[in-house]
Every structure is written in structure tokens, then in C-alpha cells.
C-alpha positions in Angstrom: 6.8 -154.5 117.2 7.8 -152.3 119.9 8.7 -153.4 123.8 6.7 -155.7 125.5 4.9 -155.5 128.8 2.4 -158.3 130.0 0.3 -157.4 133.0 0.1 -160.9 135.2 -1.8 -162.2 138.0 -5.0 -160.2 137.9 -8.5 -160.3 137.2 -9.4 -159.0 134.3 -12.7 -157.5 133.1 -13.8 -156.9 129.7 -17.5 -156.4 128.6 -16.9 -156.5 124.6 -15.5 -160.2 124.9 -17.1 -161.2 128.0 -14.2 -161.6 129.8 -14.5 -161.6 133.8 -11.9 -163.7 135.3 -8.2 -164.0 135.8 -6.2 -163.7 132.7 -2.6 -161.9 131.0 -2.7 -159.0 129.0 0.2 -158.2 126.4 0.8 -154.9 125.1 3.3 -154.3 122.5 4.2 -150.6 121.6 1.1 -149.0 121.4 -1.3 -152.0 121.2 -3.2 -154.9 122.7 -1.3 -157.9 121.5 -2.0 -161.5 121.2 -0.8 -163.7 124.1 2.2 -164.9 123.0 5.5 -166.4 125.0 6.7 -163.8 126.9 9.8 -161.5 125.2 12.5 -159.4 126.6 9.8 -156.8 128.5 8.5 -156.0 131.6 6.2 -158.2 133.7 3.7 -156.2 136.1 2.2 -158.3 138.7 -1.4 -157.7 139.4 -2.1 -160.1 141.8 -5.1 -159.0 143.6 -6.1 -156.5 141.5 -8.3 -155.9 138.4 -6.9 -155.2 134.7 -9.5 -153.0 132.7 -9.8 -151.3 129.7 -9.2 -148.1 129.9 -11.9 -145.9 131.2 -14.2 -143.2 128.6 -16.1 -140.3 130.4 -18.6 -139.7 127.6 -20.0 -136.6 129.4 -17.4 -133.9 130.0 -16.9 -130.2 129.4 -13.3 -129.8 127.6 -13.6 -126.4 126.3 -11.5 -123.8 128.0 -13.3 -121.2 126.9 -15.9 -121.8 129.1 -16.2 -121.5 132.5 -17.2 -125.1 132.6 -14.2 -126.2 130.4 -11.1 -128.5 131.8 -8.3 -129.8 130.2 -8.6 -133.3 129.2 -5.0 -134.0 130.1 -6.0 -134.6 134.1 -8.0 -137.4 133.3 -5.0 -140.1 133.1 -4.5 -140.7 136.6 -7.8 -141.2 137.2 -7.9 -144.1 134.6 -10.1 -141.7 132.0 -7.9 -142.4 128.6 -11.0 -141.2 126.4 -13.7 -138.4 126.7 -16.3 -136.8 124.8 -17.0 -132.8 124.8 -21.0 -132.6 125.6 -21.7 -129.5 123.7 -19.6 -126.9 125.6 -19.2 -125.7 122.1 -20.8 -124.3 119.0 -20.4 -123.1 115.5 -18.8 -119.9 116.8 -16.3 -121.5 118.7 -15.6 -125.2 117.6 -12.6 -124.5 115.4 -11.2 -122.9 118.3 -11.8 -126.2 120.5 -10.3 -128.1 117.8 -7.0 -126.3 117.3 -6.4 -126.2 120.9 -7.6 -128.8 123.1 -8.3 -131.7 120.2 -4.8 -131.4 118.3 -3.4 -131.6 121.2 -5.1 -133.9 123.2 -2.9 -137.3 124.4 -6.1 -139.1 125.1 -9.0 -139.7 122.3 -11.5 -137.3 122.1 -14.8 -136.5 120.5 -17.7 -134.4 120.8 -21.0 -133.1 120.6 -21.8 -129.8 118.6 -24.5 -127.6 121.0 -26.9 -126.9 118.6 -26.9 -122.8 120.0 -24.3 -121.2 118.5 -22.4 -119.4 120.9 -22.1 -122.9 123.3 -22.5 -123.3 127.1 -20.8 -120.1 129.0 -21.1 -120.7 132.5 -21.1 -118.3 134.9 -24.7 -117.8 134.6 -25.1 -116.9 131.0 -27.4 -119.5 129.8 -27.0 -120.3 125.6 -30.0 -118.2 123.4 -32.2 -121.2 121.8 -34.5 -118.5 120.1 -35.6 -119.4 116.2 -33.4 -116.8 114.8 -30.3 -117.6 116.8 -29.7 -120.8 115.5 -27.8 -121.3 112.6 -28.8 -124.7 110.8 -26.9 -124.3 107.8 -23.7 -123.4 110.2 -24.2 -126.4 112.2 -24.5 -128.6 109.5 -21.6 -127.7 107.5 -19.4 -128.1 110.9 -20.7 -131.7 111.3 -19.7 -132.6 107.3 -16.5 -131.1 107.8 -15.5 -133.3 111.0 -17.3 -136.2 111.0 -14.6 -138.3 112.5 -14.8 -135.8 115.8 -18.3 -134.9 116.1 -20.9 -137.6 117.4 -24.2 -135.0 116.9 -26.1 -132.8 118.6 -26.4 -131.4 122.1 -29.1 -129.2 123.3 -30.1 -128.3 127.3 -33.8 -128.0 127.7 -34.0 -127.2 130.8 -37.0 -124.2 131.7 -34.2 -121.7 132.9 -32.7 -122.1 129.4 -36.0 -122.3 127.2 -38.0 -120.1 129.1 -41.5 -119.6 127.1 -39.9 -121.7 124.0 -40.9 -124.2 125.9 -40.1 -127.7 123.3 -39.9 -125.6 120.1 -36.1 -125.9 120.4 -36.0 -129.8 120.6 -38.8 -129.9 118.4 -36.8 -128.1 115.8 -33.8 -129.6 116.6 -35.4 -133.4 116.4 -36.7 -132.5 113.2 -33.0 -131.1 111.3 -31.8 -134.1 113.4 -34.0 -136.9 111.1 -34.0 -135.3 108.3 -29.8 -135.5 108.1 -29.5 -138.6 110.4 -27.9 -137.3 113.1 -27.8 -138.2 117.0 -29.2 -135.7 119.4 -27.7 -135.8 123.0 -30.6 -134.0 125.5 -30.1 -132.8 128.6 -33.6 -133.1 130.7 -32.7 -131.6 133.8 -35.7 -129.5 134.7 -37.9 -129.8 132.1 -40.6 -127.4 130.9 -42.8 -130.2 130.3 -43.0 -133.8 132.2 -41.2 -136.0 130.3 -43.7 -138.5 130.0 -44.2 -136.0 126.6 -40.5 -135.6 125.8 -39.1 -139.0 125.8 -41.2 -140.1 122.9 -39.6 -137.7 120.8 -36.4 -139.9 121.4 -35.3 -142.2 118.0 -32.6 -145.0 118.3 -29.8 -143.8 119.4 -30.4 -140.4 120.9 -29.1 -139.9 124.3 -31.1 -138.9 127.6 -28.8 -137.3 129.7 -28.6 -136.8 133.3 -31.4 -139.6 133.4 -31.8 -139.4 137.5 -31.6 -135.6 137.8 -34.4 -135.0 140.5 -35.4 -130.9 139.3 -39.0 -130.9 138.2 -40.0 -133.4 136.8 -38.3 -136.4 137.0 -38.6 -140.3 135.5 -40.5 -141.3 138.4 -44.4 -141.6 138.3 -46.4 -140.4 141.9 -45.9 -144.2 142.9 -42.3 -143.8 142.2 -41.9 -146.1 139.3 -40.0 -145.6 136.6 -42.4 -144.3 134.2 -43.4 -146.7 131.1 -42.4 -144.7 128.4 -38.8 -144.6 129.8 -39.0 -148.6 129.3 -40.1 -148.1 126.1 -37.5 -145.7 124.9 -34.8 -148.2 126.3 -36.5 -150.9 124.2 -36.5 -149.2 121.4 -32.7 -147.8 121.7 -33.1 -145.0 123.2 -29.3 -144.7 125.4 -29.5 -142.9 128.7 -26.6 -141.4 130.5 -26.1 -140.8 134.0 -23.7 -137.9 134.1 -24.0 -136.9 136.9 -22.3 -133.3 137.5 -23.0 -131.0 140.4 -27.0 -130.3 139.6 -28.2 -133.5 137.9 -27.9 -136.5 140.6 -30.9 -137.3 143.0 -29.9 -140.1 145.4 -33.9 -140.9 145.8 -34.8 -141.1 142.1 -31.6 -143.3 141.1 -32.2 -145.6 144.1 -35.9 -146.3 143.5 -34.9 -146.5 139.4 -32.1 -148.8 140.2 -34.1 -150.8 142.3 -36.6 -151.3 139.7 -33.6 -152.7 137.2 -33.3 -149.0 135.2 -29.6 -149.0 134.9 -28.1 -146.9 133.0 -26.3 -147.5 129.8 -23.6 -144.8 130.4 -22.1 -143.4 133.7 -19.8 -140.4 133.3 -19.3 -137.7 135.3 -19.9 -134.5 133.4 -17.0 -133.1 134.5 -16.2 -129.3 134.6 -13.5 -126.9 136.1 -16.2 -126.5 139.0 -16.6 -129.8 139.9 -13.4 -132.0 139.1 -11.5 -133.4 142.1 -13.9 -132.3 144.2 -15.2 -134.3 147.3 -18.7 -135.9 147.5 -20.5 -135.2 144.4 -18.1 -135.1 141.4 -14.8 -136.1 142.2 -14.0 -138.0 139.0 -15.2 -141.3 137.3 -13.6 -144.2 139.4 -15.5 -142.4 142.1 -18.9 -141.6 140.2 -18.3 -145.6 139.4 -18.0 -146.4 143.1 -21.2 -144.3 143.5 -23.4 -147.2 141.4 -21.3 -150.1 143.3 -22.7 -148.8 146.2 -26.3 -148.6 144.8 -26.1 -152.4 143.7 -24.3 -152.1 140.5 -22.2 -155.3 139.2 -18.7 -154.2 138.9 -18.9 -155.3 135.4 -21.9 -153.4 134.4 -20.2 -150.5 136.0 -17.5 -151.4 133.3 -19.5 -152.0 130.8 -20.6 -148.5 131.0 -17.8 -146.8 130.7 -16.0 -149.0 128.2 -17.5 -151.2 125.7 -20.9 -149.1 125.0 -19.3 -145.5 125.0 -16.9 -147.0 122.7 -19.4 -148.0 120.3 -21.3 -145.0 120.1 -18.0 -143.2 119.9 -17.6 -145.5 116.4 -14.5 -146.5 118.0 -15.4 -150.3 119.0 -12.9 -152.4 119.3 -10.2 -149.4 119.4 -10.6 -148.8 122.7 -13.0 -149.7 125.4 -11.5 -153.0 125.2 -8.6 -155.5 125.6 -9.3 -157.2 122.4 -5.8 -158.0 120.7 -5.4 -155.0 117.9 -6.8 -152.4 120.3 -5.0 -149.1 121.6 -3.1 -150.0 124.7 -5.5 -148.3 127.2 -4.9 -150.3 130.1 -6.4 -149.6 133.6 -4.9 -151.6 137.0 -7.2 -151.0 139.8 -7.7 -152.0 143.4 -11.2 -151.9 145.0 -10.6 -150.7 148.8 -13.4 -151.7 151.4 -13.9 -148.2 153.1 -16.6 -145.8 154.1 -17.0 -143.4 151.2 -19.7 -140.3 151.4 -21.5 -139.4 148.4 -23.5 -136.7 147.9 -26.6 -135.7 145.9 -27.5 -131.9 144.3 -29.9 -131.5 147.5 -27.0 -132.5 149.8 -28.4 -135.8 150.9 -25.7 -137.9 151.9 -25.7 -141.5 151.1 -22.7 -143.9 152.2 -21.2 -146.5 150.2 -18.1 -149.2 151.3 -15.9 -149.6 148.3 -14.4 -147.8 146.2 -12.3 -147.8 143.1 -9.0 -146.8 143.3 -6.3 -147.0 140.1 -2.9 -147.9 140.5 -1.4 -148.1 137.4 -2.9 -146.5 134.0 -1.3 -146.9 130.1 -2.9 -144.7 127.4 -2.3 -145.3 124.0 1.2 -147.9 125.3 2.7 -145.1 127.6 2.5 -145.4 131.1 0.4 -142.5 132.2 0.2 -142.7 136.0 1.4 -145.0 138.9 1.1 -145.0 142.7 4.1 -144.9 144.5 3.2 -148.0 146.9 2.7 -150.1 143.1 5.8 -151.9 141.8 
């Protein structure tokens, strides 16, 4: 048993147990422990603030051999102690990502393998999705070799990237997909078709991300309802991911959808070396979070969506995403500030929220990560 700290005083939220109220939380070296008498240790007070797992940004770009790639280790202070690679890489260059940014990694990290092999570039260069480009037998020796790291597939169908392929790609890729059980992770902005003809492609557990990207054609009908095949994907477990990155959030498609009760089941920011810490659109996740508080969120659905489901689909429930006794200490101490905050969509529309999310205090894995000055 290493040293104790118990975190006192605050109100603690934790979708996997249903906890939203005040409580204590013990961590002992490394873990979540049982509340037990307090031992020789430190007591933090968190009166007035709220205790929360730590947070998982499920859609990031970690790669650094892309333009989009960033280095996982800035996430701490904003309360991000797990993340997940969206496909910045691909059979060419996953070994590379896994020497040197998974090995050596102090948060937990997994990731998506882009179906094209030579992963997402940047700078312009868009990934080749032609027939005899990609390498099936590759891809799928990659995914047998780390299955602890990678969760499936990631392809971006967007018409800029498929150009007169049109579906073949997701086609194809849906099809190696069943046949070896494997998740697909889609990114729709700007589709080549509406996706009134893509989402029922979608099986259980595939991912629709960048669900209120507002390029093209969108999940809004003429009437502006959220189309009914989007419901029925959701019913049938189809997940869907906000990430929201620079170029796949439109203020007027997730108002209208939130309105109509489509949340999502994920929020993460699809962070990148362009967009990370900057003001407005990005920023990083306690500020995406605030973004969906200010659209009529629950703070504990906001939570909930980047803890507990994340976790689960990250095959690490109930190892983090949670303050279940037994779990990594990933421990998030947050104040929510009444202020104006600006956010801004990809078409520059500003919208105007009056909380936001601010951490204070962040453990990852039992070490203290981050602290505020003004937090004793």
C-alpha cells in the first residue's frame, strides 16, 4: 500500500456507479482505494468543487510525424489522463508511433489504425484510398500483433479525400471490417453521398465521427430534424463522436440536434498541433466540455462522455474512466466558473456560453500531474 491521499469536501461525479453527490475519494499509490479511516497522508479539501474521474479525449492526433500530430504529454493539466490516436497512422508508420510516443507515454493510450497506409499527413496531402494502395493483409497483421493498443479501423470519407471512389473505400473497408470483427471509426465530414445512404452501413459499435460537422451534407433533414436513420443507428449501437476539431463543428446543426435530444455519446476534441490551446474553437477538452454545458448538456452527461463510455470502448472499464475502488488513480478536481466564454464554429459563427470548466488539481496514474497556484 503506498501513501495515502483522500480528496474531502467535494462533489463528486461518476457515471459508471452513478455517483453525483458529495462524497471522499481515497487513493493509495497508484489506485482508487476503498474508504477506509484515514492513515498518515494528505487531505485535499475540495469544498466547492467537483472530484472526477479523470478525463479521456477519444479523438486526438498523437503522431508526430504528422503535421497534425501532438504529444500526448500536454494533456495533464488540462485534466486529459487518457487519449486515443484517431488514425494519424498506418501500416507504414505504426511501429514508429509505437516506439516513440506509446512507450513512452505517462498517460494511457490507444489507437485507431487508418486503413490507408501511409496515414493522415497534413499540410494538404490528403491519404490515397485507391484499391491498390491499400494493404489488407498489412493492416491486418498490425491489428493481431497489438491488439491491446489498437481499437480498429479509421477511414476519412470525406469527397476531397475519395474523389470519384466515391463509397468504394468504406464499402471495402466495412466489408474486411465484418468479416474479422473489427470496429470501424468513420469520419463523415463532407460526404460524397448524403448520409441518409452511409449510416446504414454502420454495425454495433462502429463510430460516426464528427457527428455535427455542417460540410455537405449533414444529419439534418430540409426541416432540420435529425434524420431517422441517425435514430436508428443509435438504437442499434451505433456510437457517435463529436470531435470536434477546427473543420467538423456547426453551431446550427448541433443546436437544432441537441434540441431534438441527439446527444452524443462521446465529446473529444480531435486535437492536433494546429488546434491545441487555441482560443474559440479547439482549445482543449474542459473547454470543448464547456461548449455542450452551454448547449444544454447535464454536467454529468458531459462526464459521462468523456469517462465511463470512452472507457468501455477503450476495453479499459473500470480501469479508468472511473472512481470505482481498484481503478488507476486518475483523479480530476475542477471548479466551474460563471463567465462569458466565446466559442466558435468552422464558419466563424460565434455562440456565447456562461460556464466553464476549469481544473485545479489533476493525478494520473497516483502522481500529481498539475496544480493551480491559488489551490492548496
Amino acid at each position: 500500500m503506498g501513501r495515502q491521499i483522500r480528496i474531502e469536501g467535494g462533489h463528486v461525479i461518476d457515471p459508471r456507479r452513478d455517483v453525483d453527490g458529495p462524497g471522499t475519494v481515497t487513493v493509495e499509490g497508484n489506485r482508487i482505494a476503498e474508504e477506509r479511516p484515514a492513515q498518515n497522508g494528505q487531505v485535499i479539501d475540495a469544498q466547492g468543487l467537483y472530484v472526477l474521474p479523470g478525463f479521456i479525449d477519444f479523438h486526438t492526433h498523437l503522431f508526430e510525424g504528422s503535421v497534425f500530430g501532438i504529444t500526448p504529454e500536454l494533456f495533464p493539466p488540462s485534466g486529459v489522463t487518457a487519449a486515443v490516436d484517431a488514425g494519424t497512422t498506418g501500416v507504414i508508420n505504426f511501429n514508429e508511433f509505437y516506439r516513440n510516443t506509446w512507450k513512452t507515454s505517462r498517460i494511457h493510450l490507444k489507437a485507431f489504425l487508418n486503413v490507408s497506409p501511409i496515414r493522415q499527413p497534413g499540410g494538404g496531402v490528403m491519404e490515397p484510398l485507391d484499391p491498390e494502395c491499400i494493404q489488407w493483409e498489412r493492416l491486418l497483421e498490425m491489428l493481431e500483433q497489438y491488439p491491446d493498443i489498437l481499437l480498429g479501423l479509421k477511414i476519412r470519407i470525406s469527397r476531397g479525400i475519395v474523389k470519384d471512389l466515391g463509397l468504394k473505400p468504406l464499402e471495402d473497408t466495412f466489408r474486411f471490417a465484418e468479416r474479422h470483427g473489427l470496429r470501424v471509426n468513420v469520419h463523415i465530414t463532407d460526404p460524397p453521398e448524403p448520409l441518409e445512404e452511409i449510416i446504414p452501413m454502420f454495425r454495433p459499435g462502429d463510430i460516426v465521427c464528427h457527428m455535427y460537422q455542417g460540410s455537405g451534407h449533414t444529419i439534418l433533414g430540409e426541416d432540420k430534424s435529425v434524420g431517422r436513420c441517425f435514430w436508428e443507428a443509435k438504437e442499434r449501437g451505433v456510437i457517435f463522436d463529436a470531435a470536434n476539431g477546427r473543420s467538423n463543428f456547426d453551431y446550427d446543426v448541433a443546436r437544432e440536434a441537441l434540441a431534438q435530444g441527439f446527444l452524443p455519446d462521446i465529446i473529444s476534441t480531435d486535437a492536433t498541433a494546429l488546434n491545441y490551446n487555441q482560443p474559440e474553437q479547439v482549445k482543449n477538452l474542459p473547454f470543448v466540455m464547456s461548449k455542450y454545458l452551454s448547449l444544454g448538456m447535464k454536467l454529468n452527461q458531459v462526464v459521462r462522455a468523456v469517462t465511463a463510455f470512452p472507457a468501455a470502448l477503450m476495453g479499459m472499464e473500470g480501469e479508468i474512466g472511473t472512481l470505482s475502488p481498484g481503478a488507476w488513480a486518475d483523479v480530476v478536481i475542477c471548479r466551474l466558473r460563471e463567465e462569458t466564454v466565446r466559442f466558435r464554429d468552422t464558419k466563424g459563427t460565434i455562440h456565447y456560453g456562461n460556464q466553464l470548466l476549469e481544473p485545479v488539481w489533476v493525478m494520473s496514474k497516483g502522481r500529481i500531474v498539475y496544480c493551480r497556484p491559488d489551490f492548496s
